[in-house]
Biopython code that builds the backbone (N, CA, C, O; Angstrom):
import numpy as np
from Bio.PDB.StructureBuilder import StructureBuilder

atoms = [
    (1, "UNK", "N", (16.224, -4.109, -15.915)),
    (1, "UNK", "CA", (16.181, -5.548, -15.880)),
    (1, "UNK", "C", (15.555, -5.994, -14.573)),
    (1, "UNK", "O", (15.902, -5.415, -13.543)),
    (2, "UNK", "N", (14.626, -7.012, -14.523)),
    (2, "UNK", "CA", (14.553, -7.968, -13.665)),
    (2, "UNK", "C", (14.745, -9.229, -13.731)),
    (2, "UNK", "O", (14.555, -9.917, -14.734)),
    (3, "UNK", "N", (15.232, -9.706, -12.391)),
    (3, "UNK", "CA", (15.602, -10.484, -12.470)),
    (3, "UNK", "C", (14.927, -12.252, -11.225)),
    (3, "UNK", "O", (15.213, -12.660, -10.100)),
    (4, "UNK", "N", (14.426, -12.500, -11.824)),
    (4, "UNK", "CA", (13.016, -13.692, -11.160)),
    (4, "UNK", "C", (13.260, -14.903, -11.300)),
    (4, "UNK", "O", (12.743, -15.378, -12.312)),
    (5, "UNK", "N", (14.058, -15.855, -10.467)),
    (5, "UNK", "CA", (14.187, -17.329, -10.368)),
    (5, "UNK", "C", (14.594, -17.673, -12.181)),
    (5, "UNK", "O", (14.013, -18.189, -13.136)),
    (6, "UNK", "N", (15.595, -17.195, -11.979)),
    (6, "UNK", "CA", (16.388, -17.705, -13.662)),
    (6, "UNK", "C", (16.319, -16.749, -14.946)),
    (6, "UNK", "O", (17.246, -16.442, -15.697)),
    (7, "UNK", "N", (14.655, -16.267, -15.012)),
    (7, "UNK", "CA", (14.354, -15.599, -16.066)),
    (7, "UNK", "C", (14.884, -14.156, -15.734)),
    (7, "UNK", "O", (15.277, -13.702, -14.659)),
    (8, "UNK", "N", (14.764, -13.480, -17.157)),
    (8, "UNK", "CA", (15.345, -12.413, -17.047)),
    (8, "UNK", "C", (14.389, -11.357, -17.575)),
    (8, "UNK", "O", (14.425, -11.611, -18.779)),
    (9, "UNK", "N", (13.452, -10.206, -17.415)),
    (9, "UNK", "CA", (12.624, -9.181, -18.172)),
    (9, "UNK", "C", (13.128, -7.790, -18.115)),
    (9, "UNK", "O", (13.605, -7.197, -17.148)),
    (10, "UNK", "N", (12.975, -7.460, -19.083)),
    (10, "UNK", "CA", (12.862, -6.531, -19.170)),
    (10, "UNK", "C", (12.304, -5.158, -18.815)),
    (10, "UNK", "O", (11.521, -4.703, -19.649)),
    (11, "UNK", "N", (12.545, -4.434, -17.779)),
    (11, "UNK", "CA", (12.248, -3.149, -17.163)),
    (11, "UNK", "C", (12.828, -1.669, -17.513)),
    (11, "UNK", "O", (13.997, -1.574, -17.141)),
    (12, "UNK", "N", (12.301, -0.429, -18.159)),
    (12, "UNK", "CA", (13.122, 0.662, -18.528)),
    (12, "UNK", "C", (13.235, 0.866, -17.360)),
    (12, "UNK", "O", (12.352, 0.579, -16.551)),
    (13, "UNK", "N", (14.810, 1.624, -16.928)),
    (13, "UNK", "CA", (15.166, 2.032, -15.831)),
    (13, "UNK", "C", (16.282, 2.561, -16.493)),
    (13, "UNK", "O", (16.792, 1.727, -17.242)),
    (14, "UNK", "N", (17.042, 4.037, -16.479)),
    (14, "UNK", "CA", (17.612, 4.766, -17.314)),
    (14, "UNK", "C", (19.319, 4.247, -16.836)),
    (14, "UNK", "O", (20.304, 4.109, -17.562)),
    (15, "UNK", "N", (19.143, 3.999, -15.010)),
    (15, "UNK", "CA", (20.193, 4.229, -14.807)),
    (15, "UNK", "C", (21.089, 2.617, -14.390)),
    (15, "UNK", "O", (22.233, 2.515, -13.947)),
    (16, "UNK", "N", (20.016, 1.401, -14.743)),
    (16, "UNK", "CA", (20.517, 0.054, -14.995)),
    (16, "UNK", "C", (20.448, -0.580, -16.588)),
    (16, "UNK", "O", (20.790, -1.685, -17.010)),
    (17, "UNK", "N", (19.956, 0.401, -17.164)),
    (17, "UNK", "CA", (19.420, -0.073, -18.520)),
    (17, "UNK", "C", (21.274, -0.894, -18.770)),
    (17, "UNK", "O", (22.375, -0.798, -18.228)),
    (18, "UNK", "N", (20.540, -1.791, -20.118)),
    (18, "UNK", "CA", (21.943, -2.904, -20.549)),
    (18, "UNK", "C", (20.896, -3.368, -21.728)),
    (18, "UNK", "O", (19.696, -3.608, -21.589)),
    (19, "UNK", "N", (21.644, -3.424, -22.865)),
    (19, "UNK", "CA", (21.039, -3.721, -24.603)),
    (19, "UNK", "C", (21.394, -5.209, -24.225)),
    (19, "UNK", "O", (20.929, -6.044, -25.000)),
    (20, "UNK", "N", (22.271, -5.769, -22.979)),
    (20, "UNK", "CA", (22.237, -7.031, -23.146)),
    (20, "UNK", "C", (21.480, -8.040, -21.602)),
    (20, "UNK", "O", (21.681, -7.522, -20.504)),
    (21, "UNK", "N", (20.846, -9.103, -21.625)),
    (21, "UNK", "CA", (20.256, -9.416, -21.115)),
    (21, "UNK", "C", (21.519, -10.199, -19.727)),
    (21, "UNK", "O", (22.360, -11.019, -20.094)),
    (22, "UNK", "N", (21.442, -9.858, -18.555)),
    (22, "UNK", "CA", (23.003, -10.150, -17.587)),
    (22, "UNK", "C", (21.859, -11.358, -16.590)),
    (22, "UNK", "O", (20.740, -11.210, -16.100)),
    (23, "UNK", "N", (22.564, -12.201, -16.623)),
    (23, "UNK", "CA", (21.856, -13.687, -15.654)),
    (23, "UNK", "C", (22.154, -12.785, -13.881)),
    (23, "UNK", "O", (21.597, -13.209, -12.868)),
    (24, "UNK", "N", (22.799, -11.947, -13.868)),
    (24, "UNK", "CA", (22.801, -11.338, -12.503)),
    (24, "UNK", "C", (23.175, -10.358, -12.504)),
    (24, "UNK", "O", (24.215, -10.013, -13.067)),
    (25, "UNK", "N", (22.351, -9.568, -11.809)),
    (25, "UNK", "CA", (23.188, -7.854, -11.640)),
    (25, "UNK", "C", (24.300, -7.646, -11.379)),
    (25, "UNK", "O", (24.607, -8.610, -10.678)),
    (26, "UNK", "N", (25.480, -6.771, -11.506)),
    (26, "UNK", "CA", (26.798, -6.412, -11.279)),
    (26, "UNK", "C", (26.755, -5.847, -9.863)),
    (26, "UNK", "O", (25.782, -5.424, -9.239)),
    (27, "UNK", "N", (28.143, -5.944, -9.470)),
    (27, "UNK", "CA", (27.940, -5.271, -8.271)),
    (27, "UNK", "C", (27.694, -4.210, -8.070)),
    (27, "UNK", "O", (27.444, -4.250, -6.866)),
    (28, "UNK", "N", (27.462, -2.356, -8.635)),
    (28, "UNK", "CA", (27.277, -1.464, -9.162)),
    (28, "UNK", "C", (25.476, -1.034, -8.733)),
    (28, "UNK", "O", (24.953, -0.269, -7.923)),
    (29, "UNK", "N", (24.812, -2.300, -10.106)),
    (29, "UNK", "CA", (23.649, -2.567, -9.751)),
    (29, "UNK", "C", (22.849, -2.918, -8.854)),
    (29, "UNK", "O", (21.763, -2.340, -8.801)),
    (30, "UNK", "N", (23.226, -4.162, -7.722)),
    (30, "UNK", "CA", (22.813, -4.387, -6.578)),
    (30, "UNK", "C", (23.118, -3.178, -5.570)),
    (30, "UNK", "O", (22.074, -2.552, -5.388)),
    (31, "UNK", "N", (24.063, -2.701, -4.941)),
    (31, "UNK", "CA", (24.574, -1.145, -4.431)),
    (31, "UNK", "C", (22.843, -0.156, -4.345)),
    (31, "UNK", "O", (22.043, 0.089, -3.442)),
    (32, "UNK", "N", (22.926, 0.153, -5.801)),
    (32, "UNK", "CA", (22.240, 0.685, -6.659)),
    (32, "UNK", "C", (21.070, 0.580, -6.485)),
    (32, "UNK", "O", (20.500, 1.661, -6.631)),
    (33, "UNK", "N", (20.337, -0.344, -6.200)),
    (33, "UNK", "CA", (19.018, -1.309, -6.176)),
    (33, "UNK", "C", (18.870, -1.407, -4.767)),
    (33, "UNK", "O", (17.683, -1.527, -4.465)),
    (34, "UNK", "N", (19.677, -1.400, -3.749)),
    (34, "UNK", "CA", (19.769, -1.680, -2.373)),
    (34, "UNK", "C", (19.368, -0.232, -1.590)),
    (34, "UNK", "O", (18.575, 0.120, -0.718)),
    (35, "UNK", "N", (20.338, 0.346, -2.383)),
    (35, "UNK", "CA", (20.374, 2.102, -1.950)),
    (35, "UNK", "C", (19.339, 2.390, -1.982)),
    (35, "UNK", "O", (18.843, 2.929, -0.993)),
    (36, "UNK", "N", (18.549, 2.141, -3.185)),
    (36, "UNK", "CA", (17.450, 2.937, -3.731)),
    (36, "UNK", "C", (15.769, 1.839, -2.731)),
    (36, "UNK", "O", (14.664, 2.381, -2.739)),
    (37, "UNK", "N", (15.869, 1.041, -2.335)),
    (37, "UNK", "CA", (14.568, 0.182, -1.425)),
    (37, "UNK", "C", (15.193, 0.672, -0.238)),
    (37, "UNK", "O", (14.215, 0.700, 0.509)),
    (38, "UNK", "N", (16.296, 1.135, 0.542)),
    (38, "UNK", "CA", (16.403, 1.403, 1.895)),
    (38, "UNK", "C", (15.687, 3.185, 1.667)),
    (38, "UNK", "O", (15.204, 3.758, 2.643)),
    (39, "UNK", "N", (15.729, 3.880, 0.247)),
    (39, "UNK", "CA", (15.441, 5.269, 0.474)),
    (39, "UNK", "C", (13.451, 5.298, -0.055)),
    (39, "UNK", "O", (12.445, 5.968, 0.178)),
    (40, "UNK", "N", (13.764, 4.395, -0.658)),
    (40, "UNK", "CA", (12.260, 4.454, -0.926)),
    (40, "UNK", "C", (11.461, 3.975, 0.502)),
    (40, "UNK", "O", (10.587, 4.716, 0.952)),
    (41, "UNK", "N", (11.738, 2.947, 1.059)),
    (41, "UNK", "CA", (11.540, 2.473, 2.735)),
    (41, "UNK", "C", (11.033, 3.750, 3.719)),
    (41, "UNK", "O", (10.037, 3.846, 4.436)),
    (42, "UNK", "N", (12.264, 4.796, 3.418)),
    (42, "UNK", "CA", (12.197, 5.884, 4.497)),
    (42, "UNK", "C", (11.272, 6.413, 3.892)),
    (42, "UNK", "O", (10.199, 6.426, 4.494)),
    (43, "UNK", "N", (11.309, 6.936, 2.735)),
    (43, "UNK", "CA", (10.259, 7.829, 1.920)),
    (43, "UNK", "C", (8.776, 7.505, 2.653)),
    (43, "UNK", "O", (8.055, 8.227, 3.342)),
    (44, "UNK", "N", (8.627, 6.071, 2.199)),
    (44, "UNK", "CA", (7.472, 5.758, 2.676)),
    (44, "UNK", "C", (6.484, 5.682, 4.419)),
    (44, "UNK", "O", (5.308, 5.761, 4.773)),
    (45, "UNK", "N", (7.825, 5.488, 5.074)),
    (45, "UNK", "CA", (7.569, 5.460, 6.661)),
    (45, "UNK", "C", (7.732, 7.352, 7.093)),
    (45, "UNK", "O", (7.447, 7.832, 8.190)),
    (46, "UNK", "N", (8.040, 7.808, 6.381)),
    (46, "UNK", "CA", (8.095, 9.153, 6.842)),
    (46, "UNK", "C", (7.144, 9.595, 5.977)),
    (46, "UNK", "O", (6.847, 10.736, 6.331)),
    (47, "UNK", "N", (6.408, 9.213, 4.855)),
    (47, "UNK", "CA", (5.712, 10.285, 4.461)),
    (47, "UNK", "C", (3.906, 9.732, 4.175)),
    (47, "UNK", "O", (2.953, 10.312, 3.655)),
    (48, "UNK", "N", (4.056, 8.383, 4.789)),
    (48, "UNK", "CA", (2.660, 7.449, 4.657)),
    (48, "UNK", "C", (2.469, 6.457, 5.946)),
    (48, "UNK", "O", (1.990, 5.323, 5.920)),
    (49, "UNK", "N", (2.955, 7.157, 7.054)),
    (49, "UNK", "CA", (3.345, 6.588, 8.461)),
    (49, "UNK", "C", (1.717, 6.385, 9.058)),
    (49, "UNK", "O", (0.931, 7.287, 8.769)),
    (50, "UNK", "N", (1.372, 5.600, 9.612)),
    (50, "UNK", "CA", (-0.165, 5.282, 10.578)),
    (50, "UNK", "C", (0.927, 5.171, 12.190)),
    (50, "UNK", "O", (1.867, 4.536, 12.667)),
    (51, "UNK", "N", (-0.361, 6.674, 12.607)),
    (51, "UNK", "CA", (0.131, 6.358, 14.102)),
    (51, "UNK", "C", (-0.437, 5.053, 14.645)),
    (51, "UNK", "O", (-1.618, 4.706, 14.639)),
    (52, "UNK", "N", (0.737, 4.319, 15.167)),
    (52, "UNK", "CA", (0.185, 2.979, 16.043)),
    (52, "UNK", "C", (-0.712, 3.248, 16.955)),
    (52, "UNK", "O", (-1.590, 2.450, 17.283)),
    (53, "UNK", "N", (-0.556, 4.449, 17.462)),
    (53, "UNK", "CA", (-1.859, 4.260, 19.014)),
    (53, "UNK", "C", (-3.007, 4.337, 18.121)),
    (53, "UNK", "O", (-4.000, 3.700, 18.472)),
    (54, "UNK", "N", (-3.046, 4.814, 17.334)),
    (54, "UNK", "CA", (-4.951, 5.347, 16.833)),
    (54, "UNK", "C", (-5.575, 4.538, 16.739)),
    (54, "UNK", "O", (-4.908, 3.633, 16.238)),
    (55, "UNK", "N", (-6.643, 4.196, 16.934)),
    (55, "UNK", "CA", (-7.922, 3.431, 16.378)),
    (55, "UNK", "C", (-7.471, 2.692, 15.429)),
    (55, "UNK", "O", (-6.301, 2.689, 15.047)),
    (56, "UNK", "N", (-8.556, 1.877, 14.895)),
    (56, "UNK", "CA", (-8.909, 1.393, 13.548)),
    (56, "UNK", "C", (-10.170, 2.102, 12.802)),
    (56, "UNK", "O", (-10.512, 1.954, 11.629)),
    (57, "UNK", "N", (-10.756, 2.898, 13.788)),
    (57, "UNK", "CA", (-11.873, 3.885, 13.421)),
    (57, "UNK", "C", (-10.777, 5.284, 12.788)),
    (57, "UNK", "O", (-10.835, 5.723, 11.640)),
    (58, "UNK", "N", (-10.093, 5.642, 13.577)),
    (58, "UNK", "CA", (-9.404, 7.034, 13.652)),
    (58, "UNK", "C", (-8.348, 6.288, 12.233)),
    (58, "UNK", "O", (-8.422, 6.866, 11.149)),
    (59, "UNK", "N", (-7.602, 5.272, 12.330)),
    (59, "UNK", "CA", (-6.782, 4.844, 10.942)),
    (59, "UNK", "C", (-8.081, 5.319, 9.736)),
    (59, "UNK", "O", (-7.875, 6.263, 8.974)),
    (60, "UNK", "N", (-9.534, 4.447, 9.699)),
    (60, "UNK", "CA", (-9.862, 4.557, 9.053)),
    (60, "UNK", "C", (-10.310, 6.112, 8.247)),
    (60, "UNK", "O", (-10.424, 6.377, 7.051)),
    (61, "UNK", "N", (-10.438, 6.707, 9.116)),
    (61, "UNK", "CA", (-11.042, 8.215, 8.845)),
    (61, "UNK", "C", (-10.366, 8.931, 7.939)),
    (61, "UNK", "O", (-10.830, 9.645, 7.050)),
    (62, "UNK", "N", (-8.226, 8.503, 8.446)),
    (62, "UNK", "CA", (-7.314, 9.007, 8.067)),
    (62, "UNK", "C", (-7.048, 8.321, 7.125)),
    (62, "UNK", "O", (-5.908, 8.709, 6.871)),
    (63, "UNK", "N", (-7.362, 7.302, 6.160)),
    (63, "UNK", "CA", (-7.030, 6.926, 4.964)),
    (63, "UNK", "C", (-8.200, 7.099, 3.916)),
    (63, "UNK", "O", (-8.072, 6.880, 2.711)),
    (64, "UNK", "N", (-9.331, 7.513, 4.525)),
    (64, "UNK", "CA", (-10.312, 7.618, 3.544)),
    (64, "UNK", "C", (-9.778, 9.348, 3.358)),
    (64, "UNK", "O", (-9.563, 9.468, 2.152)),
    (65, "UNK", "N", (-9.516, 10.572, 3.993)),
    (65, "UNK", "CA", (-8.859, 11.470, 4.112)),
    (65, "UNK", "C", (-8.093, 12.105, 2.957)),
    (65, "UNK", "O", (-8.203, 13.118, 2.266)),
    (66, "UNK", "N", (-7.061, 10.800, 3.078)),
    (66, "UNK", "CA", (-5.969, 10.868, 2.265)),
    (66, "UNK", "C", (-6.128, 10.027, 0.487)),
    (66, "UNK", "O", (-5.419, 9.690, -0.461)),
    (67, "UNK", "N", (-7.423, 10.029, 0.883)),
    (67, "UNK", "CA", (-8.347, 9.453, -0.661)),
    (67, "UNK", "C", (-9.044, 10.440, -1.398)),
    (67, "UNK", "O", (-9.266, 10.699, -2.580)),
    (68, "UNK", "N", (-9.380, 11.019, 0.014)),
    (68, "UNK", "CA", (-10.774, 12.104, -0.873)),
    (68, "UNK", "C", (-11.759, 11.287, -0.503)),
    (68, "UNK", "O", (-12.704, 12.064, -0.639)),
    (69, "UNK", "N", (-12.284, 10.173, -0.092)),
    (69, "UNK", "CA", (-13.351, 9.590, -0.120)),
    (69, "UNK", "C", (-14.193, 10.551, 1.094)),
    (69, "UNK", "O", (-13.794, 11.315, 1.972)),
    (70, "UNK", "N", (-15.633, 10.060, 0.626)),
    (70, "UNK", "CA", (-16.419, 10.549, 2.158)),
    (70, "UNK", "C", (-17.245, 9.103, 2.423)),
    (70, "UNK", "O", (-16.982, 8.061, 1.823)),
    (71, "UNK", "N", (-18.183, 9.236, 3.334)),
    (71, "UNK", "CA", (-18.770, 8.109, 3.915)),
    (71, "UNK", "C", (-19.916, 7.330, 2.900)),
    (71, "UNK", "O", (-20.452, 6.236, 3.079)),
    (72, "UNK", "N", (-20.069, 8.182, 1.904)),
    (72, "UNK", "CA", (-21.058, 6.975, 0.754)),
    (72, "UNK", "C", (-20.429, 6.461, 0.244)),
    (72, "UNK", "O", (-20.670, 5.342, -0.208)),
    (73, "UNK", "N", (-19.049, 7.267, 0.074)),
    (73, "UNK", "CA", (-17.921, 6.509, -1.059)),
    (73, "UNK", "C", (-17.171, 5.220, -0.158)),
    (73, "UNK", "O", (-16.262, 4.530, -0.618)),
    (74, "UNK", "N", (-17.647, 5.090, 0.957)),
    (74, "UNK", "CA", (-17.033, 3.968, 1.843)),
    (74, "UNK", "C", (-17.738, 2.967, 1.690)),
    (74, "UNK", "O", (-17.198, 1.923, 1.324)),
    (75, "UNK", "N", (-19.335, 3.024, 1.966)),
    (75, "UNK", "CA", (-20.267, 2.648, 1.964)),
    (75, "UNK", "C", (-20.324, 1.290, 0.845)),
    (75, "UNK", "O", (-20.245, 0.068, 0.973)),
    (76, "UNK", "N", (-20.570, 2.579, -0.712)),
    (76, "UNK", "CA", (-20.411, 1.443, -1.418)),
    (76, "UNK", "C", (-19.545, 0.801, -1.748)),
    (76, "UNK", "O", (-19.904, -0.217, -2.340)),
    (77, "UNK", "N", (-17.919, 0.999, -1.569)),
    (77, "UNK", "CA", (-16.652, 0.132, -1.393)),
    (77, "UNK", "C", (-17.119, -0.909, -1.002)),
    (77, "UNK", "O", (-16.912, -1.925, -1.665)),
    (78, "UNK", "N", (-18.181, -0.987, 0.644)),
    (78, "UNK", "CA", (-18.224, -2.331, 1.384)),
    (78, "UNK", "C", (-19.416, -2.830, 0.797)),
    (78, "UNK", "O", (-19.715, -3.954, 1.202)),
    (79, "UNK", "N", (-20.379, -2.203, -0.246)),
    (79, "UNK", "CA", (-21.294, -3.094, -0.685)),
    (79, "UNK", "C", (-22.733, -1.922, -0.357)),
    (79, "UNK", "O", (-23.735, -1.787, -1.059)),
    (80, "UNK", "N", (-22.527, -1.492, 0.414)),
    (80, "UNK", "CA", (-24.159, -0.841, 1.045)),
    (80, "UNK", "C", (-23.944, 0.989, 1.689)),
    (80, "UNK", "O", (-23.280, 1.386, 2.646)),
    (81, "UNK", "N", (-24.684, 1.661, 0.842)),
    (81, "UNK", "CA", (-23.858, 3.509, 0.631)),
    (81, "UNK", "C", (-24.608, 4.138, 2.268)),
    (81, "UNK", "O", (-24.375, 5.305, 2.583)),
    (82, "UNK", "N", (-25.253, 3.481, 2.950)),
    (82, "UNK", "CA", (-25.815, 3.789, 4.517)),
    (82, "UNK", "C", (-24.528, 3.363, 5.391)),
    (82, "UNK", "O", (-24.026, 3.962, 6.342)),
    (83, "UNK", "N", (-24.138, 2.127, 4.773)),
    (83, "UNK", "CA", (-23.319, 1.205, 6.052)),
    (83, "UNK", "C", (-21.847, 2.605, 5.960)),
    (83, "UNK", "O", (-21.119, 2.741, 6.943)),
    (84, "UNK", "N", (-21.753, 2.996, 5.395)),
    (84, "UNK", "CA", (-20.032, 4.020, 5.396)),
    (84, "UNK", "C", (-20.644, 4.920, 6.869)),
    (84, "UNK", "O", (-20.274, 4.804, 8.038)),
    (85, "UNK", "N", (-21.447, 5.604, 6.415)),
    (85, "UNK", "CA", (-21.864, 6.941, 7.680)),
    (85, "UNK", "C", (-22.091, 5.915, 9.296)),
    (85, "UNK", "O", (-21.919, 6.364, 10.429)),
    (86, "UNK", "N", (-22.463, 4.637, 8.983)),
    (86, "UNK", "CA", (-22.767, 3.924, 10.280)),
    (86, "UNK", "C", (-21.162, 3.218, 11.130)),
    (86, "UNK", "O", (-21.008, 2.902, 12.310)),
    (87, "UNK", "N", (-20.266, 3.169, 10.083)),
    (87, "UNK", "CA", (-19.257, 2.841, 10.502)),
    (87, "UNK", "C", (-18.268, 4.002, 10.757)),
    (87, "UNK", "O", (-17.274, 3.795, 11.454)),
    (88, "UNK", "N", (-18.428, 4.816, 10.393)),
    (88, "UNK", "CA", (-17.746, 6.215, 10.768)),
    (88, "UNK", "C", (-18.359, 6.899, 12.043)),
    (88, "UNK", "O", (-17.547, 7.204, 12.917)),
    (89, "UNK", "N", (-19.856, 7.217, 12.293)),
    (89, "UNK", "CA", (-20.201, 7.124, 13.473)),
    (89, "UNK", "C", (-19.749, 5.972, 14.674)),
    (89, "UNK", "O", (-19.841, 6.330, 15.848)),
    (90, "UNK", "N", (-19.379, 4.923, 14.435)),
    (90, "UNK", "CA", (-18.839, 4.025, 15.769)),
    (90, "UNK", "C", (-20.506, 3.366, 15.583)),
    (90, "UNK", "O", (-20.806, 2.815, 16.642)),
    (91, "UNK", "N", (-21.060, 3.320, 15.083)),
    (91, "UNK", "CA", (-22.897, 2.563, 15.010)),
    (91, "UNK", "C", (-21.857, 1.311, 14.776)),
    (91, "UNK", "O", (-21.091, 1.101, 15.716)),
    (92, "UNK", "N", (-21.778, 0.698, 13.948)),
    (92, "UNK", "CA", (-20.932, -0.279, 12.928)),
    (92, "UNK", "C", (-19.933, -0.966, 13.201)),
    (92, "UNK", "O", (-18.902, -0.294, 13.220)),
    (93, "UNK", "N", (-19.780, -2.218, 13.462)),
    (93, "UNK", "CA", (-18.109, -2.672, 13.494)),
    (93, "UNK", "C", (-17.628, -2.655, 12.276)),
    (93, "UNK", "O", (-18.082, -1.752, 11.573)),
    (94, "UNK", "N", (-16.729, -3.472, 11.710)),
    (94, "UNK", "CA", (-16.262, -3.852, 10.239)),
    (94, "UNK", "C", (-15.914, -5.305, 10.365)),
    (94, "UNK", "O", (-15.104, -5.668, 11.218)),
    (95, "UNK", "N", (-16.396, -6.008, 9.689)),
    (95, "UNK", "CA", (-16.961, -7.222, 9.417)),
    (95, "UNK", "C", (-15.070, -7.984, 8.735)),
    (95, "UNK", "O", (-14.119, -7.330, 8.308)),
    (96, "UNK", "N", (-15.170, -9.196, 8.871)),
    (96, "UNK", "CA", (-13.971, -9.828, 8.168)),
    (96, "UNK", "C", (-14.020, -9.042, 6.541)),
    (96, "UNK", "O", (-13.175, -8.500, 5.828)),
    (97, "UNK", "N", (-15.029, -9.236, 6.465)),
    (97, "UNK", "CA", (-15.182, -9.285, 4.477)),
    (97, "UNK", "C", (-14.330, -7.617, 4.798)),
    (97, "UNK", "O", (-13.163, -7.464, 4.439)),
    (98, "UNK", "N", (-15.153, -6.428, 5.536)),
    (98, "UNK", "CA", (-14.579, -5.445, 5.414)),
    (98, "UNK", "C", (-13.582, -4.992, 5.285)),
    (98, "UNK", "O", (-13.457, -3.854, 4.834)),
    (99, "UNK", "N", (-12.634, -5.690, 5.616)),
    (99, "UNK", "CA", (-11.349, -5.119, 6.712)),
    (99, "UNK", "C", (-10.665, -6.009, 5.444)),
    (99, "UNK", "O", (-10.057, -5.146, 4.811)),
    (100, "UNK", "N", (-10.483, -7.156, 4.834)),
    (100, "UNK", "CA", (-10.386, -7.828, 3.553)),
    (100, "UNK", "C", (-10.633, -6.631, 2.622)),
    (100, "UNK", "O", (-9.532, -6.095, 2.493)),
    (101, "UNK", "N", (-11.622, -5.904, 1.857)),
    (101, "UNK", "CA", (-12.053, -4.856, 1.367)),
    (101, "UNK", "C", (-11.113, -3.729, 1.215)),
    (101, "UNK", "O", (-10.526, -3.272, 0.234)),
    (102, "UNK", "N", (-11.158, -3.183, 3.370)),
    (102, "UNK", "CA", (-10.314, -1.856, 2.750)),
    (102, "UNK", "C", (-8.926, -2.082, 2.713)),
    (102, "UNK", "O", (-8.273, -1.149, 2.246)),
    (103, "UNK", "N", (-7.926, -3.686, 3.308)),
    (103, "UNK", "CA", (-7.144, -3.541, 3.114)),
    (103, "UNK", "C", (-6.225, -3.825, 2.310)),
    (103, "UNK", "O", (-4.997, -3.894, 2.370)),
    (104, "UNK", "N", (-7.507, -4.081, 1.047)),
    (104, "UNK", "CA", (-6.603, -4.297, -0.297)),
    (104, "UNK", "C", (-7.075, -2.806, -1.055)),
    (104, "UNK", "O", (-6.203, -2.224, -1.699)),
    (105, "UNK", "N", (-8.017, -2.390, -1.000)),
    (105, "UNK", "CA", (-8.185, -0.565, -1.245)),
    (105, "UNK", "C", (-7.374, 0.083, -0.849)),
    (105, "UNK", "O", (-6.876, 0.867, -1.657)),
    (106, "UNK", "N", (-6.911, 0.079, 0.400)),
    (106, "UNK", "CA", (-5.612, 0.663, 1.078)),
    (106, "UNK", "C", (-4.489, 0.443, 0.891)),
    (106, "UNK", "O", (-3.542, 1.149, 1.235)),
    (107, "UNK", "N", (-4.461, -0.499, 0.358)),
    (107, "UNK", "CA", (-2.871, -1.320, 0.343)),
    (107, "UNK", "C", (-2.479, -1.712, 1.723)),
    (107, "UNK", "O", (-1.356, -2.216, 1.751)),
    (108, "UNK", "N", (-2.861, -1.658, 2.464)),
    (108, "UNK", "CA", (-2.434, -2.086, 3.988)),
    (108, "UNK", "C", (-2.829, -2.934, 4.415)),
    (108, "UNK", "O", (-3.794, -3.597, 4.034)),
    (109, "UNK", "N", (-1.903, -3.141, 5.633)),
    (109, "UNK", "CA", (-1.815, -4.663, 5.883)),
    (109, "UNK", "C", (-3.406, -4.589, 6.970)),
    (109, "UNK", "O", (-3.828, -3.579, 7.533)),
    (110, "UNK", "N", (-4.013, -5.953, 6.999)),
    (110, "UNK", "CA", (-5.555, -5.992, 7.664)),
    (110, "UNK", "C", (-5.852, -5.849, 8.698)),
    (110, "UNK", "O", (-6.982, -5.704, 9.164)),
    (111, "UNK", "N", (-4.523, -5.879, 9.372)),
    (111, "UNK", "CA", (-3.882, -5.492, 11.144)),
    (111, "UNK", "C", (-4.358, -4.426, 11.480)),
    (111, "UNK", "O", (-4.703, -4.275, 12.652)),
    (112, "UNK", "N", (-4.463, -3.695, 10.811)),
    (112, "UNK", "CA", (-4.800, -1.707, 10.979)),
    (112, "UNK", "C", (-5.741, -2.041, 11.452)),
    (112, "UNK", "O", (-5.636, -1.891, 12.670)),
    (113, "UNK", "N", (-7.152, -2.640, 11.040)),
    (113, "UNK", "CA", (-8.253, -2.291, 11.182)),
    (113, "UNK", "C", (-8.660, -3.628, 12.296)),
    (113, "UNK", "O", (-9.710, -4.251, 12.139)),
    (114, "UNK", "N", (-7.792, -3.924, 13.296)),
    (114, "UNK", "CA", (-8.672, -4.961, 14.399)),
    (114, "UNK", "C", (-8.084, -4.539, 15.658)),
    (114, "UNK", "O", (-8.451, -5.053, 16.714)),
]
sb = StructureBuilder()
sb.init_structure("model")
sb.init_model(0)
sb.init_chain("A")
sb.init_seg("    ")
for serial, (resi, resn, name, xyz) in enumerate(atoms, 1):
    if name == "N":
        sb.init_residue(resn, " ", resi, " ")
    sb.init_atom(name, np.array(xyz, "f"), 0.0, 1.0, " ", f" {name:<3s}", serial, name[0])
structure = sb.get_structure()
């Protein structure tokens, strides 16, 4: 179940599932739901962590990395398959539009890259 400003949808989840539709989670469920975003939290900061000192060059290197991408495959992400190798060399800044670009490709926040 979710549960969104009144409405109620439907989500499989094995271990909140309910055949009936509940206007609010039980206490059980919240516990449950709480437990499980403080462990997913850690999961994520321990296992998808960006060192703060690095670059936004050195971030970038390390998320294209963790893609598989190489520098054409950057390239044409930003529009132009030369501009990836020029921005990986340090030739290149990254432009607003860019940094907009990779940090919805990335999922990360646009901070990384200024």
């Amino acid at each position: 179940m979710y549960f969104s400003r009144g409405r109620v949808e439907k989500v499989e989840c094995p271990l909140i599932r309910s055949p009936y539709p509940l206007r609010r989670p039980s206490k059980g469920q919240q516990q449950y739901l709480e437990t499980l975003s403080v462990l997913v939290e850690a999961y994520e900061n321990d296992q998808h962590a960006l060192d703060r000192g690095q670059s936004p060059l050195e971030i970038l290197k390390h998320l294209l990395d963790s893609k598989s991408m190489n520098a054409s495959q950057l390239g044409e992400l930003l529009g132009n398959r030369s501009l990836g190798s020029k921005i990986l060399r340090g030739e290149r800044g990254l432009s607003k539009g860019h940094i907009r670009t990779l940090a919805k490709r990335f999922t990360v926040s646009p901070a990384v890259f200024l």
